[in-house]
C-alpha angles and dihedrals in degrees: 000000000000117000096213098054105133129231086243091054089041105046094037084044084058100046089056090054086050090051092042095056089043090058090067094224098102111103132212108274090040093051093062084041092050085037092052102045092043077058087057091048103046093050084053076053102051098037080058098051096038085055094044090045085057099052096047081049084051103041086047088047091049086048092044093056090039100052073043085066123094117252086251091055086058109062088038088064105043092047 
C-alpha cells in the first residue's frame, strides 16, 4: 500500500466501505475483498494516530522540561 496515504483518504476510504457493507448490496466475495482492504486501512489509521499521539507526548515533554528551567536557563537557551 502507498506510504503516503493520508489519515483523511484512509479513514473516508473506510467509511465508504462501511457504508458499502450496511447497504446490504455488497455480495460475498466482495465483502472479504472490502474486509480485507478496511483492515488495510485501519492499520494506515492507527499508525497515523499512534505517530501523531508521540509527538504531542514529545512536544509536551519538551514543554514540561522547559517550563522545569529556571528563568535564567531560559534566556541562556533561546540567545
Amino acid at each position: 500500500m502507498d506510504n503516503s496515504y493520508g489519515y483523511e483518504d484512509a479513514f473516508q476510504e473506510l467509511q465508504a466501505i462501511v457504508n458499502d457493507i450496511e447497504s446490504g448490496e455488497t455480495n460475498v466475495d466482495e465483502l472479504t475483498e472490502k474486509i480485507q482492504r478496511a483492515a488495510a486501512l485501519i492499520a494506515i489509521c492507527k499508525a497515523k494516530l499512534t505517530a501523531s499521539e508521540a509527538e504531542v507526548d514529545k512536544l509536551l515533554a519538551k514543554l514540561t522540561a522547559d517550563d522545569d528551567m529556571p528563568a535564567d536557563n531560559h534566556t541562556q537557551e533561546e540567545e
